[in-house]
C-alpha positions in Angstrom: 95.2 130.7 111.4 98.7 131.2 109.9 101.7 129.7 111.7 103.7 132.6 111.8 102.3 133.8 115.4 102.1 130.3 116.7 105.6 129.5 116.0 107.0 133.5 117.6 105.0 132.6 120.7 106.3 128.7 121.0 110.1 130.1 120.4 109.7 132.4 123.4 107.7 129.9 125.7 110.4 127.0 124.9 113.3 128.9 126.4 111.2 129.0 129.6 111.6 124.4 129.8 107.7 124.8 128.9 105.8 124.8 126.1 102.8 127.3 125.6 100.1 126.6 123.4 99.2 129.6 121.4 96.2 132.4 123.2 92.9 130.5 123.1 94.2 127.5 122.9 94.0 124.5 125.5 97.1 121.9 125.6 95.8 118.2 126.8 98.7 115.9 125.7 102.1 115.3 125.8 104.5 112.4 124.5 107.8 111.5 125.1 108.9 108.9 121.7 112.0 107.3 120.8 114.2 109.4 118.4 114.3 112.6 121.3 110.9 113.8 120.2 108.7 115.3 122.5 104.7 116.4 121.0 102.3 118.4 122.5 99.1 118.4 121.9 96.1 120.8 122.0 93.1 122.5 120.5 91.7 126.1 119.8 88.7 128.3 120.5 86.9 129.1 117.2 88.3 126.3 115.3 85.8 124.3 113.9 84.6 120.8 115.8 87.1 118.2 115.9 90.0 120.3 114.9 93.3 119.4 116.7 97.1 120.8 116.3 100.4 119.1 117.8 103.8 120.0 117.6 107.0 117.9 117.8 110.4 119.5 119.2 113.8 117.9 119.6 116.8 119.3 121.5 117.0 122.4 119.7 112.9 123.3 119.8 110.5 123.4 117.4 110.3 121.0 114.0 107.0 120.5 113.4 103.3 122.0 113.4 100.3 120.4 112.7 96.5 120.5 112.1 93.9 117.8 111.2 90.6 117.1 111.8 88.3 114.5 113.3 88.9 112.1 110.5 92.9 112.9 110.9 93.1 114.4 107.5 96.2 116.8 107.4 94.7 119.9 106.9 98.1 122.7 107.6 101.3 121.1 108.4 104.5 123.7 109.0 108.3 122.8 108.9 109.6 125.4 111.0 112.9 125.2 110.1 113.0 124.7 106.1 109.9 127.8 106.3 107.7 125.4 104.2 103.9 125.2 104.6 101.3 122.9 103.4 98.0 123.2 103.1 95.2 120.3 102.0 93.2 121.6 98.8 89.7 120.5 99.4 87.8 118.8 98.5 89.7 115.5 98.2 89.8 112.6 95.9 90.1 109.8 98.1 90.5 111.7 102.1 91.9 109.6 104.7 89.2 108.5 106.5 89.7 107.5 110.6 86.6 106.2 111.5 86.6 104.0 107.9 90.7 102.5 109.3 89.0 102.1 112.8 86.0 100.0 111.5 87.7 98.3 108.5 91.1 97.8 109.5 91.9 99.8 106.2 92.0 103.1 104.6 93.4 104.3 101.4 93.9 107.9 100.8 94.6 110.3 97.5 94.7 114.0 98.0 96.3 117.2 97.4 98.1 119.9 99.2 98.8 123.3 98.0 102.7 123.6 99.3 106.0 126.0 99.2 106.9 124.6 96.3 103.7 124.2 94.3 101.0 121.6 94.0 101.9 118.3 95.3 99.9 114.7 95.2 99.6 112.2 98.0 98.7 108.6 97.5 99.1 106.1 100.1 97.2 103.6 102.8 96.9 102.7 106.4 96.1 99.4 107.7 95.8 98.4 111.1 97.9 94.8 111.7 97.4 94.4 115.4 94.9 95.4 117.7 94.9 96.8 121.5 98.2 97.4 121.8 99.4 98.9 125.4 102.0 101.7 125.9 101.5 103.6 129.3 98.4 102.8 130.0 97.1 103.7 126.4 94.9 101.2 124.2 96.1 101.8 120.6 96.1 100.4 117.0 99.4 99.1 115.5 99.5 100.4 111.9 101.2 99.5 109.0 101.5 102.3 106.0 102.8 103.4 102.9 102.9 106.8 101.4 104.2 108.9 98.4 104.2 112.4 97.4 104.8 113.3 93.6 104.5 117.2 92.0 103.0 118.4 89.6 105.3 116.5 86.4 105.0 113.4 88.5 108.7 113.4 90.6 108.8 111.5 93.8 109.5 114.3 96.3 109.1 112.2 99.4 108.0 108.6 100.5 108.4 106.4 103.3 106.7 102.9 104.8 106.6 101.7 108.0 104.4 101.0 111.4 102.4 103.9 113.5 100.0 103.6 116.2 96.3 104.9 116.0 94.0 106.2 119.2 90.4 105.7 119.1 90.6 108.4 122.6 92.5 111.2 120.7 91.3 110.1 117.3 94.4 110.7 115.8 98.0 109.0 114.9 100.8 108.3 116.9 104.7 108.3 114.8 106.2 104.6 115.4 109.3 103.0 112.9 109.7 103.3 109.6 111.6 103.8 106.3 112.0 107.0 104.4 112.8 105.8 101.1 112.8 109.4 99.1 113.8 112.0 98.1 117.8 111.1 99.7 119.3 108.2 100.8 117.1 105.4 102.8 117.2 106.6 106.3 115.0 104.3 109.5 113.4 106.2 112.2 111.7 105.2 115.4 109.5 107.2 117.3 107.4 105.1 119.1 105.8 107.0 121.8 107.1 105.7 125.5 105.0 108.1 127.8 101.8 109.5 127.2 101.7 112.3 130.0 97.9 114.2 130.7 97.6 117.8 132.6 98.5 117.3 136.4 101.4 114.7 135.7 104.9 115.2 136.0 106.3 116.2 132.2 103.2 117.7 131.1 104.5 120.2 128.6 108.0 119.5 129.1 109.3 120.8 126.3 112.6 118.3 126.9 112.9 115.1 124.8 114.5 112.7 127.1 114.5 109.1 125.3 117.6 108.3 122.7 118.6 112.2 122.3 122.7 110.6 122.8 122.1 109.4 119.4 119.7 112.0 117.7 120.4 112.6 113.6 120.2 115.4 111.3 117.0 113.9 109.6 114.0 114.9 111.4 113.5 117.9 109.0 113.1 115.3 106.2 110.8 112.8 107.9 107.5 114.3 107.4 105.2 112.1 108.1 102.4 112.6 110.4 100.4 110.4 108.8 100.8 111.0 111.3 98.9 114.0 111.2 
């Protein structure tokens, strides 16, 4: 599935106040975080089982699309804006592993994505630091991580540390607060989820951040991060 459709048919179903999963697809999710993000989630007819996608949107739409699987490994990610793509090359060295976090408390992960801009490596680990944590009536995992990407002649092109929150319901990561540390300045971010909001509740699909948007930067593009797939 490329991105290109998905992305023509979110831009025309945003200007609407709603977002539209693409045809054949079934949204269950939504989450309003700190930092004015807003992330939908959903999944697909034919894709294979375990398969998910999300997308995050600020005020001005679209940032972000994603795909991973049951184990949460990143397998597409899409920047809308910058036009970049990345896709995991298979099989991997070291694949992030959910269930191995979930029962281990931690879970190391080398791998490599095919990318815009040529080959790039990702080494980095998750750890979960404190368990059962409650945010609107969710039961998650408090994470702490640490990840770097180099290219092919070994230059940092992007790393950050910080906390994220894991679901053993959606099998997936939540974004929380961290620390980009490459490839600009140090910037923070927080995006801890506030609402998690299910089909039949008020904000379901909302494509309308609502939390901290008075004081929204210019540096979502550059936090990439879904280990948070």
């Amino acid at each position: 599935m490329r991105f290109a459709l998905p992305v023509l048919i979110f831009a025309s179903a945003a200007q609407a106040g709603t977002f539209t999963p693409p045809e054949g697809c079934t949204a269950h999710l939504t989450v309003q975080g700190r930092g004015c993000i807003v992330a939908h989630y959903w999944t697909c007819e034919g894709n294979n089982a375990g398969v998910r996608w999300h997308a995050e949107m600020d005020q001005n739409g679209i940032m972000y699309i994603g795909q991973i699987d049951n184990e949460a490994q990143w397998l597409k990610s899409y920047f809308v804006r910058s036009n970049e793509e990345e896709t995991l090359i298979e099989p991997a060295k070291d694949p992030a592993n959910l269930t191995n976090l979930l029962n281990s408390g931690t879970d190391t992960f080398e791998f490599t994505l095919n990318t815009t801009t040529g080959v790039h490596r990702v080494v980095g680990f998750d750890r979960i630091i404190e368990r059962n944590v409650r945010i609107d009536g969710q039961t998650l995992h408090r994470t702490e991580y640490n990840i770097s990407t180099t290219n092919v002649d070994g230059t940092v092109v992007f790393a950050a540390n910080g906390n994220e929150y894991v679901s053993e319901t959606y099998r997936r990561f939540f974004s929380g607060a961290g620390t980009v540390t490459e490839p600009d300045a140090p910037f923070e971010y927080n995006e801890t989820p506030v609402d998690f909001i299910t089909r039949g509740q008020p904000g379901f699909l909302s494509d309308e951040p609502i939390y901290d948007c008075n004081a929204i930067t210019a540096r979502h593009e550059t936090k990439q991060k879904d280990p948070q797939p």
